[in-house]
C-alpha positions in Angstrom: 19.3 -28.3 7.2 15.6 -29.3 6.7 13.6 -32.5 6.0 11.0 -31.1 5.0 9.6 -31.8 1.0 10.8 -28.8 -0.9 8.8 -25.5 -1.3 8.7 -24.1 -5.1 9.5 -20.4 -5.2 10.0 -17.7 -8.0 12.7 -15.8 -7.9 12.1 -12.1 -9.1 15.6 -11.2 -9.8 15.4 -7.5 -10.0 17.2 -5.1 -12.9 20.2 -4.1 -10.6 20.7 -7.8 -8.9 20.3 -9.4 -12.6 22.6 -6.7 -14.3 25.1 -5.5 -11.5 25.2 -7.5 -8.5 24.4 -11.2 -10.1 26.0 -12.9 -6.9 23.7 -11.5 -4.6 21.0 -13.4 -6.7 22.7 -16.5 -7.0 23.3 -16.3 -2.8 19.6 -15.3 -2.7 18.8 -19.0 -4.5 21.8 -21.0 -2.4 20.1 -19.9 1.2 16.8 -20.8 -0.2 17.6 -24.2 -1.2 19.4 -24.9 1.7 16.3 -24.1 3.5 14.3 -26.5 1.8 12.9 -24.3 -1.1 12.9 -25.6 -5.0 14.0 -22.1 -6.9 12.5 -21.8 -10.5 13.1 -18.5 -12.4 10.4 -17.2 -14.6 13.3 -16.1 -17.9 10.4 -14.1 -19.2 10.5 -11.6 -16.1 11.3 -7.9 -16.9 12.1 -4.4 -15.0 9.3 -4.4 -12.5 8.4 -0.8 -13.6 9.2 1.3 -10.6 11.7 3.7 -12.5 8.9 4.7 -15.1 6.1 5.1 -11.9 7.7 7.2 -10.1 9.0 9.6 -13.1 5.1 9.9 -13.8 5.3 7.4 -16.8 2.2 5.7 -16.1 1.3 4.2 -19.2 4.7 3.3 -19.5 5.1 1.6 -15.9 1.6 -0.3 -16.8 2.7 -2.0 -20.0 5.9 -3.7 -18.0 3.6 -4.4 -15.2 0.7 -6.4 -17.3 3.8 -8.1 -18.8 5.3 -9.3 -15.8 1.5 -10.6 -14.1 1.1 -12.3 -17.3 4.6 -14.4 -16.8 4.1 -14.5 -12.7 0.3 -15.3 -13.0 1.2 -18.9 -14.6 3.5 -19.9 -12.5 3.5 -21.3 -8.7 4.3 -20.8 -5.7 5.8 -17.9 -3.2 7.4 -15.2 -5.5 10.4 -14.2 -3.7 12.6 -10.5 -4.3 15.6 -9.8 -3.1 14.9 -6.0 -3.2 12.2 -4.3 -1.0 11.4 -1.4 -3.1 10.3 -3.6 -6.4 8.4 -5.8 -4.4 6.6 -2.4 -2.5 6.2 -1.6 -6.0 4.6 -4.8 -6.9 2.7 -5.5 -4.0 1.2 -1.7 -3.3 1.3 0.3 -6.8 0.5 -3.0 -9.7 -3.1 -2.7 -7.9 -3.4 0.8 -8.1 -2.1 0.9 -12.3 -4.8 -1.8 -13.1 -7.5 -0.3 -10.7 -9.8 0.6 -13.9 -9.2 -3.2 -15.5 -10.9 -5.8 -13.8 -8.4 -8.5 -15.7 -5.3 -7.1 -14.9 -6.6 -5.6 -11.3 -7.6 -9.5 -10.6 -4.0 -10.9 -11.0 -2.3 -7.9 -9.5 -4.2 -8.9 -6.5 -3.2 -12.5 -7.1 0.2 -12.0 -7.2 0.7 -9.7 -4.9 -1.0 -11.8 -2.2 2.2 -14.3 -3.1 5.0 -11.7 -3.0 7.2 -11.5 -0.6 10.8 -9.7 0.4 13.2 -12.1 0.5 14.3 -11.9 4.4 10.5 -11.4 4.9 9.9 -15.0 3.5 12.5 -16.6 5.5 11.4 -15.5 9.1 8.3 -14.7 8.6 6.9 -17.8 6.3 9.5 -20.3 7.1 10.2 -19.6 10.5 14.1 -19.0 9.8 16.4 -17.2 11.5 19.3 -19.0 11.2 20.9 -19.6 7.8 23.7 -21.2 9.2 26.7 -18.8 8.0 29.8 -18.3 9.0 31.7 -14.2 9.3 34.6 -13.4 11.6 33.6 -9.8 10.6 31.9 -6.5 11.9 28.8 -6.1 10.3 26.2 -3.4 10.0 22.7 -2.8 8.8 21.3 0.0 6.9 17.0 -0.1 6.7 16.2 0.9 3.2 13.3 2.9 3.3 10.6 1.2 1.2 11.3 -2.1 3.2 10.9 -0.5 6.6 7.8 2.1 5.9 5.9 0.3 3.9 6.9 -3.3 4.0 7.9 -3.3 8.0 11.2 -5.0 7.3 13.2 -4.2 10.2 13.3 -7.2 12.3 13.7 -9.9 9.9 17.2 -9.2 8.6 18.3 -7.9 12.3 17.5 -11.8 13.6 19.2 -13.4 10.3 22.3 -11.1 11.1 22.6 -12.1 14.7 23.0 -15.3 14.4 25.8 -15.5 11.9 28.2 -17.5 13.5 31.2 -15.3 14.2 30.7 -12.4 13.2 30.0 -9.3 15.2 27.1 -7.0 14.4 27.5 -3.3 15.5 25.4 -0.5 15.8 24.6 2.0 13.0 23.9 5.3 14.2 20.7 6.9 11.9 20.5 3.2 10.6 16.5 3.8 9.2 17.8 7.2 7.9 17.9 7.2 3.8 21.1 7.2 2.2 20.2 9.1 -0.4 19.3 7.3 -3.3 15.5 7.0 -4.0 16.0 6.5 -7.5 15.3 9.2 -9.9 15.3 11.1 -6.6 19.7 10.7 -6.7 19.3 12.6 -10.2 17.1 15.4 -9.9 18.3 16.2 -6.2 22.3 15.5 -6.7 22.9 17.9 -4.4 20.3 17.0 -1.8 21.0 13.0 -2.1 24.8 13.7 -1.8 24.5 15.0 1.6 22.1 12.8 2.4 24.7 9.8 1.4 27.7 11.9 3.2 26.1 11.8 6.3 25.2 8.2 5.7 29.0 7.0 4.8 30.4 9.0 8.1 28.1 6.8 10.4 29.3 3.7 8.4 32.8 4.4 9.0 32.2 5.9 12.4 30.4 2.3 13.5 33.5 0.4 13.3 32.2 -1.9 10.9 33.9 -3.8 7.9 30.9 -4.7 5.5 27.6 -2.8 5.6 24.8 -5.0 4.4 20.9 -4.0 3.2 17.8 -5.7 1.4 18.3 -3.7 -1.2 20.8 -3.1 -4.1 19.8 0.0 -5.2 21.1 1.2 -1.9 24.1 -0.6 -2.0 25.2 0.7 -5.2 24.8 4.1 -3.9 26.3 3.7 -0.8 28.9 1.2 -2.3 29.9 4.2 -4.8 30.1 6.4 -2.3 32.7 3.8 -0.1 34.8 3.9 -3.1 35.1 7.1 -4.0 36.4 7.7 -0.4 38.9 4.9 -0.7 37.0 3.5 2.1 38.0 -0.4 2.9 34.5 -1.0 4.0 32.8 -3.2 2.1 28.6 -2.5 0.8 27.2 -6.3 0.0 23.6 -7.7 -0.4 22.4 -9.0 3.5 22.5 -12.6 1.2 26.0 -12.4 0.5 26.5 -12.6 4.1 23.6 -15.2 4.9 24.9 -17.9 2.6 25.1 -21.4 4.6 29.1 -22.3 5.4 30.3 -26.1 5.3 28.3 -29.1 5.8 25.2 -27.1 6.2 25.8 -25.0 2.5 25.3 -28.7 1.2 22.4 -29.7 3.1 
């Protein structure tokens, strides 16, 4: 698909991709090395520390973060994460724990500067927008929050989608609405986040479309849950499930 010499990434597999969704990781790595990209994986990489941040666990959030600049710091190259709200939290909030420590605030900065979503990186560094997939399916897009407000991920996926060969991308109605999840947010405000994802799974359904697809896991799962406890036949999958290359091109 690309003559060009390969790229070295990191890939920044994420807790939920890594322990519940290990195929969307593994699609994550087959669309980057069919579009010229050499993927290493740092093994030492750990929980990026968003759950303890936002629970006010500081401290907590701090020691996983110094941890994972220490392994990302050594290595090379873009540092690619198929979920937008760890790499918001990487990008944004690692500067702000290590704003008193001139060490740590130095490779926050560092790393940072080399993170990137993992649609973000395709169209946005390597001018991507087709990954040369195949779907005779109706697909829709849910915008996760943390991609959209503070990453501007909207456009990205949107182009990757459209031009899956075959398949048919429809409307979502409230697509940049939440669905619900925001982490600890799902725990503390059950009641809040299940009519939040309620609302969200009726304009699914109401769209027509056979697999809903997001940047992130962490809404998946929720909105995946949800799907299932209806007995819905729509199906909730990682946008990289869908983006994987088809035939000659997957080998390229």
């Amino acid at each position: 698909m690309t003559t060009q010499s390969p790229v070295t990434v990191q890939l920044f597999a994420t807790c939920l991709v890594d322990a519940l969704n290990p195929d969307a990781g593994m699609a994550v790595v087959d669309v980057l090395e069919a579009n010229g990209c050499r993927v290493e994986f740092p093994y030492e990489q750990t929980c990026c520390g968003q759950p303890a941040f936002n629970g006010g666990f500081w401290d907590d959030a701090r020691a996983m973060a110094r941890h994972n600049l220490d392994v990302l710091d050594a290595t090379e190259g873009p540092i690619i994460v198929p979920a937008a709200s760890c790499a918001d939290m990487m990008i944004h909030h690692y500067p702000e724990l290590f704003a008193g420590e001139p060490e740590y605030a130095a490779k926050a900065e560092r790393v940072s500067a080399r993170l990137y979503e993992f649609t973000q990186f395709l169209v946005d560094e390597l001018g991507i927008t087709d990954t040369h997939a195949q779907h005779s399916e109706k697909i829709t897009y849910h915008a996760s929050c943390h991609g959209l407000r503070n990453l501007h991920i909207y456009a990205q996926p949107k182009t990757l989608l459209e031009n899956i060969d075959g398949a048919e991308i429809v409307p979502l109605e409230g697509e940049t609405e939440c669905c619900g999840f925001g982490g600890l947010f799902a725990v503390k405000m059950s009641d809040i986040s299940g009519a939040m994802l309620e609302k969200k799974l009726d304009n699914i359904e109401a769209s027509g479309a056979e697999t809903v697809v997001a940047t992130d896991f962490s809404c998946l799962m929720h909105i995946g849950g949800g799907l299932k406890k209806r007995g819905s036949t729509v199906q909730a999958k990682h946008i990289a499930e869908v983006l994987r290359p088809t035939g000659e091109d997957a080998d390229a």
